[in-house]
BAFI-3210 file (N, C-alpha, C; in Angstrom, 3 decimals, decimal comma, padded with zeros to 6 digits):
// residues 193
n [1|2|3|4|5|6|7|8|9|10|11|12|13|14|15|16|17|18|19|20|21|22|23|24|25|26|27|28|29|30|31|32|33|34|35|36|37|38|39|40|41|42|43|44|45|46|47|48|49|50|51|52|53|54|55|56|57|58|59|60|61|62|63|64|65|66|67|68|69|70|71|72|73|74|75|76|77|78|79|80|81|82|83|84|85|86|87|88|89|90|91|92|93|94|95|96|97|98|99|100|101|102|103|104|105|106|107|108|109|110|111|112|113|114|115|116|117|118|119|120|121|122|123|124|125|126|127|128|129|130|131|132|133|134|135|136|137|138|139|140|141|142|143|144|145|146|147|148|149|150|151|152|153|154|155|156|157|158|159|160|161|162|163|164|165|166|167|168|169|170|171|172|173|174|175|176|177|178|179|180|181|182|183|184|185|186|187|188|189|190|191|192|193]
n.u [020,000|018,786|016,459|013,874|013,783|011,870|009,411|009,536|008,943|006,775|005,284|005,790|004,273|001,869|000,851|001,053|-000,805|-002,995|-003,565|-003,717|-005,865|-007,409|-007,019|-008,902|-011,665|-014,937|-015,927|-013,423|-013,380|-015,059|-014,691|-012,652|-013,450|-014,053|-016,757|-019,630|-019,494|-017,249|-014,508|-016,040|-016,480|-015,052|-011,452|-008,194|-006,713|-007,066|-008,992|-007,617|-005,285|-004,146|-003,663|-001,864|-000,018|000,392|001,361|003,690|005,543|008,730|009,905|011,011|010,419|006,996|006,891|008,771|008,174|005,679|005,784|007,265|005,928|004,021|005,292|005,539|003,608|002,534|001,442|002,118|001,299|-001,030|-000,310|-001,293|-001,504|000,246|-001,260|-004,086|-003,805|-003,028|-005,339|-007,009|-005,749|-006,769|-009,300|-009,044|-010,101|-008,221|-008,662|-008,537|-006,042|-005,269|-007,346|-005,974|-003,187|-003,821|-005,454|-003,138|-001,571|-002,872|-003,065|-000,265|000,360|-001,291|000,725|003,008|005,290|006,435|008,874|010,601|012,435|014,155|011,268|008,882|007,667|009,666|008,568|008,847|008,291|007,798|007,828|007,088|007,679|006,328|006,182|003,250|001,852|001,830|-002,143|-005,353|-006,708|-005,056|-004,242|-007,133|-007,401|-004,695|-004,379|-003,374|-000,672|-001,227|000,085|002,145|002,731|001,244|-002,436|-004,177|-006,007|-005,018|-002,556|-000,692|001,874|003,261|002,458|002,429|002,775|002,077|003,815|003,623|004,393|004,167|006,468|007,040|010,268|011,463|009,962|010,421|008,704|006,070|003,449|001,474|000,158|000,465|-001,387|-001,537|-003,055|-000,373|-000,319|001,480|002,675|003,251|006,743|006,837|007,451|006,673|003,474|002,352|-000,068]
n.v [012,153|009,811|006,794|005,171|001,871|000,486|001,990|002,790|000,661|-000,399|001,600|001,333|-001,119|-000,296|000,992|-000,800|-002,355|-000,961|-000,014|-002,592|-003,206|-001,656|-002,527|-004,807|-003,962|-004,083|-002,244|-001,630|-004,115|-003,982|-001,899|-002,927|-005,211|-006,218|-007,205|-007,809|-010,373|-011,228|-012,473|-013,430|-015,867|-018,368|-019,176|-020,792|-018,193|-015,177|-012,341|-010,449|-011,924|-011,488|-009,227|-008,337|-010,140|-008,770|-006,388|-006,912|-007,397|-008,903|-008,786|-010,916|-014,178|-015,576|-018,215|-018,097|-016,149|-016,835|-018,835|-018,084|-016,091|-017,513|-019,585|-017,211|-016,891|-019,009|-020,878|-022,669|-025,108|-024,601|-023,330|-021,426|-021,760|-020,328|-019,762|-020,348|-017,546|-015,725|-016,279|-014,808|-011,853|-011,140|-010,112|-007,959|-005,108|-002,166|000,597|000,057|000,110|003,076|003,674|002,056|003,163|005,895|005,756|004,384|006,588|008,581|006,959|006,975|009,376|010,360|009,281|008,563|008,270|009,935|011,304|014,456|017,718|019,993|020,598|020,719|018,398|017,340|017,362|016,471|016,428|014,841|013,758|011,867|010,507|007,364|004,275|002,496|-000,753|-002,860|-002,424|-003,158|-001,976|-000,540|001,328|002,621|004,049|005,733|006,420|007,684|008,470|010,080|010,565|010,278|007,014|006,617|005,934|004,838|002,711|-000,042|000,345|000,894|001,170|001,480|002,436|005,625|007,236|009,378|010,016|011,194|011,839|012,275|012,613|012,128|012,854|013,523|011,061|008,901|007,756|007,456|009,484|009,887|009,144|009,719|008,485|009,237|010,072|010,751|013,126|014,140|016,381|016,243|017,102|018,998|018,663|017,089|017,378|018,690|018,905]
n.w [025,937|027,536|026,927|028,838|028,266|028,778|029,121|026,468|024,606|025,735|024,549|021,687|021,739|022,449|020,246|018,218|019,008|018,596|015,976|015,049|015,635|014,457|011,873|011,995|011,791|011,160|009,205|007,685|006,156|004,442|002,911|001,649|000,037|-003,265|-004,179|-002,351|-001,289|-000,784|001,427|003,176|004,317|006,573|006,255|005,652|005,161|006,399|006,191|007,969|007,969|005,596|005,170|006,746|006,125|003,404|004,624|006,106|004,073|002,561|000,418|-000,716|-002,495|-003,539|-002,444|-000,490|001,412|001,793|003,925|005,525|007,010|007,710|009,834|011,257|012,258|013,941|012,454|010,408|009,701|008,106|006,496|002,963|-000,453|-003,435|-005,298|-003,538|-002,438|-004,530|-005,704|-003,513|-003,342|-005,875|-004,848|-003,244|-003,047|-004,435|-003,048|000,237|000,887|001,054|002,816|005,502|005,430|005,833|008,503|009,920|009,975|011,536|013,918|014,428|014,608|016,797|018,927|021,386|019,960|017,829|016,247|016,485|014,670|016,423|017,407|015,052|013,127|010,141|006,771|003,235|-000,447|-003,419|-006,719|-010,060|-012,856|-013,965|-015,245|-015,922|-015,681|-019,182|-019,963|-020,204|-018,587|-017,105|-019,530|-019,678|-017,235|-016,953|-019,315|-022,643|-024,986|-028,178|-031,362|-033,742|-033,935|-032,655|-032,549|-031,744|-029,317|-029,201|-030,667|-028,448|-026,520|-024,430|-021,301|-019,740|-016,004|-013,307|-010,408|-007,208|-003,875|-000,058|001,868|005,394|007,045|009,119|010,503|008,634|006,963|004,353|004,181|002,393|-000,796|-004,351|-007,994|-011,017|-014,143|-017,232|-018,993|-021,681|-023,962|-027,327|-028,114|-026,851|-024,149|-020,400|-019,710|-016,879|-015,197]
ca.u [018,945|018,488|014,775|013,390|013,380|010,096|008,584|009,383|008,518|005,469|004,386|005,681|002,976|000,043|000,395|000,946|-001,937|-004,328|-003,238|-003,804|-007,119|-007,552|-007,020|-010,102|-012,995|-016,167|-016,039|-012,212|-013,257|-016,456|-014,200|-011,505|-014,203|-014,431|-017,558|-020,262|-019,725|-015,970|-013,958|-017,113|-016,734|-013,684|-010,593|-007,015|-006,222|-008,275|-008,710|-007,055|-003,706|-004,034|-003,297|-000,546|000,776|000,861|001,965|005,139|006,461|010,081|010,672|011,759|009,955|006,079|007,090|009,746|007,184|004,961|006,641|008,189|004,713|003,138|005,796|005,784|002,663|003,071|000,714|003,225|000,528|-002,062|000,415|-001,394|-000,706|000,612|-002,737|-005,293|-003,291|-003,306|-007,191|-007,282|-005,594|-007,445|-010,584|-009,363|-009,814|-006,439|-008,731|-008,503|-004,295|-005,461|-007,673|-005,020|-002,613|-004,684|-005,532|-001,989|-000,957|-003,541|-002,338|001,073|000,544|-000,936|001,293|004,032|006,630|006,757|010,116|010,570|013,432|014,063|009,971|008,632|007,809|009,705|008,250|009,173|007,533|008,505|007,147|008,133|006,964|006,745|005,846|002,389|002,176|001,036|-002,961|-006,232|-006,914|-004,003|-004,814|-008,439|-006,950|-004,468|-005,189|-002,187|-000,168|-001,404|000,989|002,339|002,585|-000,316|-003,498|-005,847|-005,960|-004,730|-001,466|000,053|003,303|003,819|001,544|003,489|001,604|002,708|003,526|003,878|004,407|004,412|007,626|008,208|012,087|011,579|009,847|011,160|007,606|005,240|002,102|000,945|001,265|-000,907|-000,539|-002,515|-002,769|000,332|-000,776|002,524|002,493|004,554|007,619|006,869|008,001|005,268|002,222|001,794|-001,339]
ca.v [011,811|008,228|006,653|004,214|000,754|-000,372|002,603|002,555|-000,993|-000,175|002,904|000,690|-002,009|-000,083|001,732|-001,580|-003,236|000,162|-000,250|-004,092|-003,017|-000,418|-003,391|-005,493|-003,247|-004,282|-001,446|-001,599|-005,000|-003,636|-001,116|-004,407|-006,153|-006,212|-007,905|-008,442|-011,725|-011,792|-012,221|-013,549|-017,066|-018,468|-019,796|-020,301|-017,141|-014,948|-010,881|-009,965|-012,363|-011,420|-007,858|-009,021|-010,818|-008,010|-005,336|-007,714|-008,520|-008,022|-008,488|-012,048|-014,602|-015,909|-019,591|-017,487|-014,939|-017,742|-019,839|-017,051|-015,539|-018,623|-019,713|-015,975|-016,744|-020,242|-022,046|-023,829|-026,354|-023,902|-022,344|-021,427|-021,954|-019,810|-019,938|-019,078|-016,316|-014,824|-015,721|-013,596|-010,825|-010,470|-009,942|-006,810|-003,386|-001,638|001,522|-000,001|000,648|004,527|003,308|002,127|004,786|007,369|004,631|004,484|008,351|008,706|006,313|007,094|010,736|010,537|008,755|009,371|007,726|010,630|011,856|016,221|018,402|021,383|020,907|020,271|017,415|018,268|016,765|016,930|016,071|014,378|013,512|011,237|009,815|006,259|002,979|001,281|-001,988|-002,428|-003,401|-002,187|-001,319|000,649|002,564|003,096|004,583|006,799|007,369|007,379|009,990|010,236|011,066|009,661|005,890|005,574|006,429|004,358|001,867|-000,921|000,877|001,639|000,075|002,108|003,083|006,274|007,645|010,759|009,576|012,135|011,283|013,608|011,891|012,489|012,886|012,842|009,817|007,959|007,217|008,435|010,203|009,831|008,874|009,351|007,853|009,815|010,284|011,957|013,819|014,627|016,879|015,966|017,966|019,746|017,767|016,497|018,669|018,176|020,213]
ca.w [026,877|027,628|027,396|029,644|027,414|029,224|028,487|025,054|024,595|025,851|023,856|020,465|022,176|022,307|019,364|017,348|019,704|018,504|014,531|014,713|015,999|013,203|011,135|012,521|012,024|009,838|007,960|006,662|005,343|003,459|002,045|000,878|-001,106|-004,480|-004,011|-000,970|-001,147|-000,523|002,816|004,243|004,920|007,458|005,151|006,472|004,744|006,457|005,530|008,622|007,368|004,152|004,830|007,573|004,702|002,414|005,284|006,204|003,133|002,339|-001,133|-001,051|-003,487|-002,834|-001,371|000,583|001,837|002,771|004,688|006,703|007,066|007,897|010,624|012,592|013,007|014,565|011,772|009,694|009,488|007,657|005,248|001,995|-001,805|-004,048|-005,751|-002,867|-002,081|-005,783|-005,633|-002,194|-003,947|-006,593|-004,315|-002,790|-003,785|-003,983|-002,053|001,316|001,269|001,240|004,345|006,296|005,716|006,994|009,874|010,439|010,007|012,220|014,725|014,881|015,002|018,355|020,084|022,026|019,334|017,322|016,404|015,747|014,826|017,081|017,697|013,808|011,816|008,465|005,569|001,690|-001,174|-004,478|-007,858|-010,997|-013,996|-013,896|-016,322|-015,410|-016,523|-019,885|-019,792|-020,936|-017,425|-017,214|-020,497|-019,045|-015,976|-016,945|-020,955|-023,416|-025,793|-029,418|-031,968|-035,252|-034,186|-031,214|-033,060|-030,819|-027,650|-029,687|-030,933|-026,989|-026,252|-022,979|-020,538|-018,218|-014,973|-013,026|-009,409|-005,719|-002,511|000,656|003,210|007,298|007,019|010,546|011,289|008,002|006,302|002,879|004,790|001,698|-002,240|-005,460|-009,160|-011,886|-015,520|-017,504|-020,581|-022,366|-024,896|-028,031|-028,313|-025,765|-022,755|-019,840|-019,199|-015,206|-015,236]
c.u [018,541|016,532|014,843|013,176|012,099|009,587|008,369|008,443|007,395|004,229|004,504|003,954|001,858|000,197|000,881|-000,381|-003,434|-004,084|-003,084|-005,234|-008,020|-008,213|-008,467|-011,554|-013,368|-015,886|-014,209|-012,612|-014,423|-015,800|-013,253|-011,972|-014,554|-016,079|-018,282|-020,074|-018,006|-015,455|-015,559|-017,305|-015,152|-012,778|-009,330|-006,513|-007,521|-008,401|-007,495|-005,365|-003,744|-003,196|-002,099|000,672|001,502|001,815|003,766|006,193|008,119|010,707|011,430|010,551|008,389|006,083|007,643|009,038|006,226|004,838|007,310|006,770|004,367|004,158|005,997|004,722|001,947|001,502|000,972|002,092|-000,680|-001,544|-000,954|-000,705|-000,612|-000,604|-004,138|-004,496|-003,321|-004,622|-007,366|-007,022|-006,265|-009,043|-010,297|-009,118|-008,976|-006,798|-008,460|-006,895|-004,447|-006,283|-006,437|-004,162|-002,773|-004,989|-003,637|-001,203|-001,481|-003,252|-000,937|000,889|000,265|-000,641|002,523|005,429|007,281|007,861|009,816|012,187|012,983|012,036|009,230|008,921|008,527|009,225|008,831|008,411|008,263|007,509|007,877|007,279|007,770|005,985|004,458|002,492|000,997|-000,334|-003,814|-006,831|-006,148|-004,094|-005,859|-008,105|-006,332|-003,799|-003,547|-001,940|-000,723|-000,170|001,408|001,715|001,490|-001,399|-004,688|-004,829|-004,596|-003,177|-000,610|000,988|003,674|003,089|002,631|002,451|002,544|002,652|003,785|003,976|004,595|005,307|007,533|009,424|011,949|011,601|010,548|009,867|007,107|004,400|001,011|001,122|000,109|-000,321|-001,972|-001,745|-001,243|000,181|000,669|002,397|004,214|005,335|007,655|007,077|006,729|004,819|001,994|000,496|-002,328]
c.v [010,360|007,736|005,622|003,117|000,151|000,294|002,521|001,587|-001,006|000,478|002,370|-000,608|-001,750|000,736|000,296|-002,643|-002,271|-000,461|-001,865|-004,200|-002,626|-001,645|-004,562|-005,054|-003,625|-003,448|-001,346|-003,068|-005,319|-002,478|-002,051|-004,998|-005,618|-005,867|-008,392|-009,338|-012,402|-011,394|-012,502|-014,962|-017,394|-019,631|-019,527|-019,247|-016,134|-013,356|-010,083|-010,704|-012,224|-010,127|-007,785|-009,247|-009,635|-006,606|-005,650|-008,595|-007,673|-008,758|-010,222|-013,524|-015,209|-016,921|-018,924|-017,016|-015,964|-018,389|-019,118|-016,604|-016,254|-019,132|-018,747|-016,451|-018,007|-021,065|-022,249|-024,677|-025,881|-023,275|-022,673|-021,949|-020,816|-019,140|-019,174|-018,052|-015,494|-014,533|-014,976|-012,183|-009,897|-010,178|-008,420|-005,844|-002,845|-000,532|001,081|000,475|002,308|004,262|003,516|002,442|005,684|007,041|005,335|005,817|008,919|008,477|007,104|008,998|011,275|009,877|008,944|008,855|009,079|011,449|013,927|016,898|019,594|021,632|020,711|019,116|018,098|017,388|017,072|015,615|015,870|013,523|012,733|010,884|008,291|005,066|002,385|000,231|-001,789|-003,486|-002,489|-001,614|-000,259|001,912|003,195|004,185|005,870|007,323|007,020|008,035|009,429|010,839|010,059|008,359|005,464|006,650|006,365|003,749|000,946|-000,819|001,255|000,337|000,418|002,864|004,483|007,242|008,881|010,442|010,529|011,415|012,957|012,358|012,646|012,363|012,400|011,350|008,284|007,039|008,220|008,516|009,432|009,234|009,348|009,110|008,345|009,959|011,386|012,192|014,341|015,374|016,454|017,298|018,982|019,463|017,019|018,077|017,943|018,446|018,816]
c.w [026,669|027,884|028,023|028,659|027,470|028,298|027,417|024,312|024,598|025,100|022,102|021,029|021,769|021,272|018,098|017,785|018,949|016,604|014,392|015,136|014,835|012,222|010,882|012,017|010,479|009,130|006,967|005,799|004,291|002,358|001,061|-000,138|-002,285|-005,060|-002,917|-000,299|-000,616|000,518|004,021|004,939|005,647|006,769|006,510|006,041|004,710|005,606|006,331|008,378|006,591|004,294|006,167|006,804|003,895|003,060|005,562|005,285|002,913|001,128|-001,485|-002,219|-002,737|-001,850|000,046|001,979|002,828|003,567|006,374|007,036|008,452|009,420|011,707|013,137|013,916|013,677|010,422|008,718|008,351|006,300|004,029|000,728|-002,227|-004,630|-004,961|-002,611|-003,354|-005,731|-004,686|-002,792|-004,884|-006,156|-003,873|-003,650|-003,088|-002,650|-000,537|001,761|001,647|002,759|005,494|006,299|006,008|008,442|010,692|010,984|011,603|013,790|015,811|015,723|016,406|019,400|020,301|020,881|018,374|017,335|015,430|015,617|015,334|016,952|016,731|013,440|010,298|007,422|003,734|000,968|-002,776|-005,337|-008,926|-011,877|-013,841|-015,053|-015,707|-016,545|-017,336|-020,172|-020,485|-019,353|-017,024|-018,330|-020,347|-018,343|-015,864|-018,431|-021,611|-024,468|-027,055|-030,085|-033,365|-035,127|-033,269|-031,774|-032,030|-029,943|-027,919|-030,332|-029,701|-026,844|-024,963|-022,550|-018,909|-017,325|-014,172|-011,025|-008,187|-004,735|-001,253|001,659|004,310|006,990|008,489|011,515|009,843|007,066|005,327|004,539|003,822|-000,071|-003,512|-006,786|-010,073|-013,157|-015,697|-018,372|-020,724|-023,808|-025,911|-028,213|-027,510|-024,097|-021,924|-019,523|-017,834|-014,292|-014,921]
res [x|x|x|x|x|x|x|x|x|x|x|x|x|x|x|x|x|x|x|x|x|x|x|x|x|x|x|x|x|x|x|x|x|x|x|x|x|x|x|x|x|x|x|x|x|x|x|x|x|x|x|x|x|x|x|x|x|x|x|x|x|x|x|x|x|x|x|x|x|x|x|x|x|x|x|x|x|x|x|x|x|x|x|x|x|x|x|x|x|x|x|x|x|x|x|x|x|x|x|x|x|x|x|x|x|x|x|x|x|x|x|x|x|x|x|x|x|x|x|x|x|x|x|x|x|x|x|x|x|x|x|x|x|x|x|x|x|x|x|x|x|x|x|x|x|x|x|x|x|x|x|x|x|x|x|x|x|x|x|x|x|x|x|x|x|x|x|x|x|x|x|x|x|x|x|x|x|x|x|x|x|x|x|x|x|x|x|x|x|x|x|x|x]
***
């Protein structure tokens, strides 16, 4: 069955015109701040390219990133440093990414792009143990095994976190993700509990 290209075209349009909207609203950028005081005055790196920035990246190095960024968006002339853009970063709170994934889920779900098998979304779900990097924020967060050689804080060489996700197979996206403590019991493998 052949689709209409307009149409299509169209129905990617307004559902990237509604989720660039999403993106806009006072309150996602009260949820972003660290701090009251941040994302409140007008910089060339504003909140709304910041999180542009961070939505369209593809893995290539910061200059790279920037440059390419900075030219889609036809101000070359404005590009950032390396620098404010770390300081931008470290202003937001990571919660707003849970924001606009539910934004987005949200989004997508009712609009006509949605791909189904035989009438169903299928989804699957998958779990892992993974490495956070090692910090005292990270040990805060999600705690760390005791046993012969890690007595205390100050003794941790490896911080490991217990990560899920729920996938669309269908449409080819997480829904969802979460990253929580892993209590491992010695000799007894991980406790997932």
């Amino acid at each position: 069955m052949m689709t209409n290209q307009v149409v299509k075209n169209s129905t990617i349009t307004n559902f990237i015109h509604t989720f660039r909207q999403s993106l806009n609203q006072s309150s996602l950028v009260d949820i972003a701040r660290k701090s009251p005081a941040y994302f409140t005055r007008t910089r060339e790196l504003t909140f709304f390219r910041l999180l542009m920035f961070l939505i369209f990246r593809s893995g290539k190095t910061i200059n790279q990133e920037l440059i390419r960024f900075y030219s889609r968006v036809d101000c070359i002339k404005s590009i950032v440093s390396k620098q404010a853009l770390s300081k931008a970063l470290r202003k937001i709170n990571p919660k707003v990414f849970d924001s606009i994934m539910q934004s987005f889920t949200r989004i997508f779900y009712k609009s006509n792009l949605v791909k189904t098998y035989k009438g169903y979304i299928i989804l699957a779900e998958d779990g892992t143990v993974i490495e956070a990097p090692l910090s005292k924020e990270s040990i805060s967060t999600f705690g760390f095994h005791k046993n012969q050689k890690v007595r205390c804080e100050t003794d941790v060489k490896r911080v490991t976190t217990k990560m899920g996700g729920l996938f669309d197979i269908t449409n080819d996206f997480f829904l969802s993700t979460t990253i929580g403590a892993c209590i491992c019991q010695l000799n007894n493998g991980p406790n997932l509990n």
